[in-house]
N, C-alpha and C positions, 0 to 999 in steps of 0.2 A: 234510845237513839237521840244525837242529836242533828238540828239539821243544818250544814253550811250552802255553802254556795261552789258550784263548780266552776275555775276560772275560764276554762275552754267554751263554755257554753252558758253559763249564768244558771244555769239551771242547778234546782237544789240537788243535794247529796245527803243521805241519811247512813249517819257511822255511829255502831257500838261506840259508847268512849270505853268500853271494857277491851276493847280488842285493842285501839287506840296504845302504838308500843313510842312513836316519836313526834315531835311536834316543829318543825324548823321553818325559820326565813326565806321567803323565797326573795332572789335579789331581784326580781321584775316585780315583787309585789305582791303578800298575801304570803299563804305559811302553803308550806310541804305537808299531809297529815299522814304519818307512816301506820297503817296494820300491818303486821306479819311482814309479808315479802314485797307488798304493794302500797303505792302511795299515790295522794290526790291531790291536787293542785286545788287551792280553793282561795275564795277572794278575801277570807277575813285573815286577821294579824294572828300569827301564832298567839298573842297574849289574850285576844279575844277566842280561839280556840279553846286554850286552855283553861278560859274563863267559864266556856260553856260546861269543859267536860267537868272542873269540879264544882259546878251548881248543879250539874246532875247527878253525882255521886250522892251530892250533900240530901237532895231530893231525893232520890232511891231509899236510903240510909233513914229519912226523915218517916218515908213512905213503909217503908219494910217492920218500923220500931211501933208506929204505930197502927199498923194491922196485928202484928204482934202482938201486941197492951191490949187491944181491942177484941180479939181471940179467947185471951184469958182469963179477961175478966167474967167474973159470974153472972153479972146482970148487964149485959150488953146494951139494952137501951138507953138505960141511962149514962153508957159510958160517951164520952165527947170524941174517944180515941179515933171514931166513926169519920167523924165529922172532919181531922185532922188526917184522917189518912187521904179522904176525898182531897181536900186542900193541897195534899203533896202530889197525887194522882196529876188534881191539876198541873200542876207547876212540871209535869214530867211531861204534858202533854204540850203546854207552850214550849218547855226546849226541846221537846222534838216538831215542834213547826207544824203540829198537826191539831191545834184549836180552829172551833170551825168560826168559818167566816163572821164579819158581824152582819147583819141580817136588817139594820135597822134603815127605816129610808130616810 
């Protein structure tokens, strides 16, 4: 998932970029984001939409290759594939907006 902004309300919106069929200009501002039969108005630039959804593809892609490599290898501890899939993990959880707070005072 990733997370935008909804223009009506500010408030976030969480959309598959899998479902995700069109991505257009809104002329008041911000993109149209079409799944299936329905669309949402939301505050970022369709360029940045589309920005999100191929960093998460690439992420997924990044994440899936190596849990993969990780899986097959024989000796698992010592493989790094671990460590790289964690790393992608992350990265899937900043674009979907659901990293937790920072915590620091």
């Amino acid at each position: 998932m990733i997370r935008l902004t909804l223009k009506s309300n500010k408030k976030p919106i969480y959309i598959a970029p899998e479902a995700i069929t069109a991505i257009c200009d809104n002329r008041d501002g911000g993109a149209e984001v079409y799944s299936g039969v329905d669309f949402s108005l939301v505050t970022e630039s369709p360029e940045e939409v589309a920005r999100k959804v191929l960093e998460w593809r690439l992420a997924m892609e990044r994440y899936r290759a190596y849990v993969t490599a990780a899986a097959l290898d024989e000796n698992p501890q010592s493989n790094e594939s671990w460590e790289l899939a964690a790393n992608a993990k992350a990265e899937l959880v900043r674009l979907a907006g659901l990293e937790e707070p920072n915590h620091d005072p």
